[in-house]
N, CA and C of each residue as an Amber inpcrd file, in Angstrom:
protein
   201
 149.7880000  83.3320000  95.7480000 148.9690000  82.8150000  94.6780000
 148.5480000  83.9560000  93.7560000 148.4800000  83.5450000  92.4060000
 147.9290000  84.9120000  91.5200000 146.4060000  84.7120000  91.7610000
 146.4680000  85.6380000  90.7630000 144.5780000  85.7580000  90.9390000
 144.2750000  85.5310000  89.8080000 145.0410000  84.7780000  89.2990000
 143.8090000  83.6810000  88.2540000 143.3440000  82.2990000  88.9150000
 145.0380000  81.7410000  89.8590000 144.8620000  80.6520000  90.4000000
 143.6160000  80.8260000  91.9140000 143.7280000  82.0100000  92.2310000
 142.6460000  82.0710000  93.2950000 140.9650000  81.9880000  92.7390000
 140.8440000  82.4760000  91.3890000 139.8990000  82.6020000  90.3820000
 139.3590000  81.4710000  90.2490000 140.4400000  80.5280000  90.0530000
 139.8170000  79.0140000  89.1640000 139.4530000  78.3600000  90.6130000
 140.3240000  78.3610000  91.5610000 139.8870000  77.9260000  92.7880000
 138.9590000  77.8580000  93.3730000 138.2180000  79.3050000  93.1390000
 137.0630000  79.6910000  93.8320000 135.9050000  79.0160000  93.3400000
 136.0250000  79.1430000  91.5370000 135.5190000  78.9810000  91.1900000
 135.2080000  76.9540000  91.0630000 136.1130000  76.2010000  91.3060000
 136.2640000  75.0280000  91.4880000 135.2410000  74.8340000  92.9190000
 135.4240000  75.1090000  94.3650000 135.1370000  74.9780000  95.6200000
 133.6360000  75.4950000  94.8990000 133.0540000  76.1530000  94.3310000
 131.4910000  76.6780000  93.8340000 130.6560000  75.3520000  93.5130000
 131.8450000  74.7500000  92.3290000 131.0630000  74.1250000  91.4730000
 130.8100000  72.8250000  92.6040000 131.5860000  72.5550000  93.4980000
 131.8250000  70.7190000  94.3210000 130.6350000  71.3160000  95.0640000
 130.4890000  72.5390000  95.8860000 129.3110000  73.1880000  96.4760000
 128.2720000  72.7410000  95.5600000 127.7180000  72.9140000  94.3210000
 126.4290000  72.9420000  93.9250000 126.1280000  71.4090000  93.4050000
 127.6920000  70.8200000  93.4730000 127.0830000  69.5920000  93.1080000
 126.7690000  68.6190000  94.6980000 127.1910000  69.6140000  95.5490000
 126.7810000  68.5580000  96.5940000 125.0380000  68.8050000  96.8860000
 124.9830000  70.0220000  96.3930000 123.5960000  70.3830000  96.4140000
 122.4860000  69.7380000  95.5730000 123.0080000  69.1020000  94.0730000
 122.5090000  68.5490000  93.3710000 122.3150000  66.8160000  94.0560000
 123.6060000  66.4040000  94.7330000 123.2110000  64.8370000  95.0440000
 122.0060000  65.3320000  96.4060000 121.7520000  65.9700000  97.1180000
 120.7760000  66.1130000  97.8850000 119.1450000  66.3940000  97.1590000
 119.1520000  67.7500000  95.8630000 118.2320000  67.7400000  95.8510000
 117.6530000  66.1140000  95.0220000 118.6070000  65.0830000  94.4700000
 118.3690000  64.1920000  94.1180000 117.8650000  63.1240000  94.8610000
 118.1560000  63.0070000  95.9610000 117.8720000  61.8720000  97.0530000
 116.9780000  62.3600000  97.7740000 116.6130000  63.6860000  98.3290000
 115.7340000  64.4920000  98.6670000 114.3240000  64.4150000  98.0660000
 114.4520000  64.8830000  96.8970000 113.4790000  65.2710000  95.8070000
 111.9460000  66.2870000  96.3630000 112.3950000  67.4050000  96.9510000
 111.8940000  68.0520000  97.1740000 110.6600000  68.7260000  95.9360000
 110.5680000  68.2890000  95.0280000 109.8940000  68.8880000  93.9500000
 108.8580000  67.9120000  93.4820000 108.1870000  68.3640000  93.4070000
 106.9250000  67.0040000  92.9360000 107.2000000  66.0770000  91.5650000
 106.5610000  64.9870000  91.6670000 106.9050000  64.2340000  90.6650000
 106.0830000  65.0010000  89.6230000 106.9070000  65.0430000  88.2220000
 106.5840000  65.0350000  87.0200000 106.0710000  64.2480000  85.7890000
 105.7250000  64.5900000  84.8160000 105.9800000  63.7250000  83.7540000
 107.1460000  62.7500000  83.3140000 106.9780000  61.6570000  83.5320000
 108.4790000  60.8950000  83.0930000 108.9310000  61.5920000  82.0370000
 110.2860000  61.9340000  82.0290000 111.0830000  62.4190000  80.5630000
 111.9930000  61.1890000  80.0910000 112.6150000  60.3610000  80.9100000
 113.1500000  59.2680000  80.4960000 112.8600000  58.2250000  81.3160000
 112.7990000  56.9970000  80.8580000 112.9240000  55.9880000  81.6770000
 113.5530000  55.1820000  81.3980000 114.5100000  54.5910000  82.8740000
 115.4030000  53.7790000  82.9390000 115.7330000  52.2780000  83.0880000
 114.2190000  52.0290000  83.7970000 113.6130000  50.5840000  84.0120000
 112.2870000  51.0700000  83.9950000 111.6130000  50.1120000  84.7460000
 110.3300000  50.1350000  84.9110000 109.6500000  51.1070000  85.9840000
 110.6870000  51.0280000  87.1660000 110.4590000  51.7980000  88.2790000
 111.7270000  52.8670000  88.0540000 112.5470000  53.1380000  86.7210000
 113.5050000  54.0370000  87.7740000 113.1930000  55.2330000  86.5600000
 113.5710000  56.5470000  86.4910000 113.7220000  57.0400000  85.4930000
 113.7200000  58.4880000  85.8140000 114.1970000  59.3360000  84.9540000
 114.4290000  61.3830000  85.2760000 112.8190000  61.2910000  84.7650000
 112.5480000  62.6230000  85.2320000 111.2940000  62.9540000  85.7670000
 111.5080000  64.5060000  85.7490000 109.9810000  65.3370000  85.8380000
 110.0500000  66.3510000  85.5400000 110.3360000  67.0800000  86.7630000
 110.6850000  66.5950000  88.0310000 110.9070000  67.1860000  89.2270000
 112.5240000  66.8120000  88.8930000 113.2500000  66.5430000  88.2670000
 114.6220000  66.3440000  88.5230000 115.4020000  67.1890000  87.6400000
 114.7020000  68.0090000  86.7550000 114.9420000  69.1170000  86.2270000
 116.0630000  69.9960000  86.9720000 115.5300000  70.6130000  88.1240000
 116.0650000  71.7440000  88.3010000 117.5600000  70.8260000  89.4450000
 117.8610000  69.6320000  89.7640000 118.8330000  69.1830000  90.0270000
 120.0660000  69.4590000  88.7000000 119.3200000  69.0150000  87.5920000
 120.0720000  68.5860000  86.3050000 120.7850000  70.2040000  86.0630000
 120.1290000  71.2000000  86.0990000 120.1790000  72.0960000  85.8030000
 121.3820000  72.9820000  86.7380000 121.5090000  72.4670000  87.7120000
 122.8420000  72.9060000  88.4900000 123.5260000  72.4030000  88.4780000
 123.4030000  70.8410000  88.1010000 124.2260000  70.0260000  87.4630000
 125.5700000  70.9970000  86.6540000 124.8820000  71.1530000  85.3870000
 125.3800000  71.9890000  84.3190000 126.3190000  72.8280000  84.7040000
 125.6060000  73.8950000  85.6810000 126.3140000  75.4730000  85.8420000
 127.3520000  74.4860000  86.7100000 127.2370000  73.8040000  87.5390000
 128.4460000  73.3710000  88.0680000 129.7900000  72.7350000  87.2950000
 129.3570000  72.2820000  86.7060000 130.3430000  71.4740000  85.0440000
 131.1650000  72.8420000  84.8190000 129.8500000  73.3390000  84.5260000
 130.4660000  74.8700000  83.4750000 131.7770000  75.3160000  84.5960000
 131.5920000  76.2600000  85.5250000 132.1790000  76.5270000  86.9380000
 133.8430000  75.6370000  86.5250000 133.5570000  74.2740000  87.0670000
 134.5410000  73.6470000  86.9120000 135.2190000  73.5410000  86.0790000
 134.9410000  73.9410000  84.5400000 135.9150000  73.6530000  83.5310000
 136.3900000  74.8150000  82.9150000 135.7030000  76.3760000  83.4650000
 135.7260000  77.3090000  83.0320000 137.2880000  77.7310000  82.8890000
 137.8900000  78.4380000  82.2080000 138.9540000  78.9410000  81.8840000
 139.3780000  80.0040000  82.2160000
């Protein structure tokens, strides 16, 4: 394998890592509830504790599509 393909690889296996980390801290919710930032119904909606899920969200995207 070259080492770009070991590169993107690694970097692929990172990103499925942080997103498995993200569906936990989501169902988890280790972080206190916040200010609603959106709401989705009445009872459902992102919140200011779901921030820092969202936020690894991202770097994981990034990770995965990186070039």
């Amino acid at each position: 394998m070259s080492s770009r393909m070991e590169t993107r690889r690694r970097h692929r296996v990172l990103a499925l890592m942080l997103a498995a980390v993200v569906v936990g801290l989501v169902v988890v919710e280790p972080f206190p509830k916040g200010k609603v930032l959106f709401s989705l119904t009445s009872t459902h909606g992102v919140d200011a504790g779901d921030l820092p899920a969202f936020a690894l969200l991202v770097i994981a995207v990034g990770l995965a599509i990186k070039r």
